[in-house]
C-alpha positions, 0 to 999 in steps of 0.5 A, spaced: 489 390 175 489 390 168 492 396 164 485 399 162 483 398 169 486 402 173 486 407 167 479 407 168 479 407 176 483 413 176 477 416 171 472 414 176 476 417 182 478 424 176 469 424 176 468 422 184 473 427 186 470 433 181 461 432 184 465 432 191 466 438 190 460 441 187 457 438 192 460 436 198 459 429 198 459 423 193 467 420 191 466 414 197 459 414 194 461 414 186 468 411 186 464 405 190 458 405 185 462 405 178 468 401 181 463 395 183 459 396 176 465 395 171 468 390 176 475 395 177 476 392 184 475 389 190 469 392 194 474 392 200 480 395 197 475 401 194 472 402 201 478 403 203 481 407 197 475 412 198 477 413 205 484 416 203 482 420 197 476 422 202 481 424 206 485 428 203 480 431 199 476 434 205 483 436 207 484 442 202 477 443 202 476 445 208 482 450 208 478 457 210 472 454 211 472 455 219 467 460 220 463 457 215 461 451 218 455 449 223 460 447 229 454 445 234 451 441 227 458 438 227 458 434 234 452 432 235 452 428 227 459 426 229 458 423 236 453 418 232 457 417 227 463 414 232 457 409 234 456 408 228 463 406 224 464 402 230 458 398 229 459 397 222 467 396 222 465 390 227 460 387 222 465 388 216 469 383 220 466 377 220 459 377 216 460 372 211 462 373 204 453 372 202 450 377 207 456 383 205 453 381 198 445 382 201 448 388 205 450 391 199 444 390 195 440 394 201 444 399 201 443 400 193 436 400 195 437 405 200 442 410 197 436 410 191 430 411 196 434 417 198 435 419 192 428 419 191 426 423 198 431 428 195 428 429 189 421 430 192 423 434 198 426 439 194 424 446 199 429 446 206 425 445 213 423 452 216 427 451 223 434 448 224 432 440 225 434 437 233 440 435 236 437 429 237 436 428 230 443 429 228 446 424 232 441 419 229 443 420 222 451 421 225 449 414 227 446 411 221 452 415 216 457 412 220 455 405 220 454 404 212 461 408 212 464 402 217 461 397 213 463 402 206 465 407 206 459 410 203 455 414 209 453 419 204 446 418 203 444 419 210 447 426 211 446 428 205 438 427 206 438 431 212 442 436 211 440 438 204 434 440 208 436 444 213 435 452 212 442 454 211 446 457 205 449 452 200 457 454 202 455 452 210 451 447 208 456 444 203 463 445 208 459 442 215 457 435 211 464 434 209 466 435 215 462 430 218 464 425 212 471 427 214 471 425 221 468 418 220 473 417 214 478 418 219 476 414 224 474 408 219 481 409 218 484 408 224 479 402 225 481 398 219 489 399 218 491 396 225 487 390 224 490 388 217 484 390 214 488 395 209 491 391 203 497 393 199 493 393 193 489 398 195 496 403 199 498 403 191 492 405 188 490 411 194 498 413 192 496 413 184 490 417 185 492 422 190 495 427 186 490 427 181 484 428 187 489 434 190 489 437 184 482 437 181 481 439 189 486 445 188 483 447 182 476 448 183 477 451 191 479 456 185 474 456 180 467 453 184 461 453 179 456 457 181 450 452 181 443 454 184 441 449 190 436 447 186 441 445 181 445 441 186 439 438 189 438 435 182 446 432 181 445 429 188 439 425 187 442 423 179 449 422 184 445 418 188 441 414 183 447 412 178 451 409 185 444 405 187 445 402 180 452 400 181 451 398 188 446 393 186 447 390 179 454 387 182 450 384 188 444 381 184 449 378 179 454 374 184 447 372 188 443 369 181 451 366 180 
């Protein structure tokens, strides 16, 4: 990695890990996008980086937040999402080199459509969803996470349209990234999976997520859910884009 790139790498996680906190997702998903469209980095390694940083992240995030966050809502996704990282992990393990490019034009593909069905269904349903249904979006989360690091976009969709106040909503939704993180982490370390290239970038950009995190615990902004649903479906969009113009580029090549 060249001088320029990792200077660039440490801008992306700078602005990844500032939308994190405005909304409560988006590092694993935006460090992977901008990362894959100017080519900073192996995928492999960025996956595994954002799941540092996710880490970290929610760790001073969530500090303070244990009355906030829907406790039932929480078992229920991350019950899924232990399936679900399980199964994306072992795909990860032996796909060809091909079909992890096709995977990730899909899931741009996927993570675009979301962005679309945010943007239209903007009003919050009138009752709480299933359990049910969250243990299938649990599912679906963890299993691009396994594959990605990216199992944002599910969550983000069905949580942004529960009846629940922006500070609960936001805090339960980077709980249950949380957790997918770090059992994606206890997957991939033991098997090899976690380069020394990508231990030395997660030390580098650590201190710099812990402090933009630090600093807006205390300085929030205060956006409108409208507002933040529009962030979103922008974050959402940008990630699609970047996760498909790299794919598309090593196919016709």
């Amino acid at each position: 990695m060249t001088a320029w790139q990792f200077v660039a790498f440490l801008a992306c996680v700078a602005l990844a890990s500032s939308l994190q906190n405005i909304t409560g997702f988006a590092l694993a998903l935006i460090l992977l996008g901008l990362t894959g469209l100017f080519e900073l980095a192996p995928l492999p390694d960025v996956a595994n980086v954002a799941t540092v940083l996710s880490l970290a992240n929610a760790a001073l995030q969530l500090r303070g937040t244990r009355k906030s966050l829907q406790w039932g809502v929480w078992r229920d996704t991350v019950t899924g999402s232990v399936f679900g990282v399980a199964a994306g992990v072992a795909l990860l393990a032996w796909l060809s080199v091909n079909v992890v490019l096709v995977l990730r034009l899909l899931l741009g593909v996927v993570v675009i459509a979301c962005a679309v069905i945010v943007l239209v269904r903007t009003r919050p349903v009138e009752r709480p969803s299933s359990r049910a249904s969250f243990g299938g979006y649990g599912f679906l989360s963890g299993l691009l996470g396994g594959l990605f690091s990216a199992s944002g976009p599910p969550l983000v969709y069905h949580f942004y349209r529960q009846p629940w106040d922006l500070g609960s909503l936001r805090d339960t939704l980077v709980a249950c990234l949380s957790f997918g993180s770090l059992l994606r982490l206890a997957m991939v370390v033991p098997t090899g999976q976690f380069s020394l290239r990508a231990v030395g970038l997660s030390a580098a950009a650590l201190p710099l997520v812990m402090g933009i995190t630090w600093w807006m615990r205390r300085r929030p902004p205060g956006w409108r859910r409208e507002t933040v649903l529009k962030v979103v479906c922008g974050l959402l969009v940008v990630t699609g884009v970047g996760l498909i113009a790299p794919a598309v580029g090593a196919l016709v090549r």
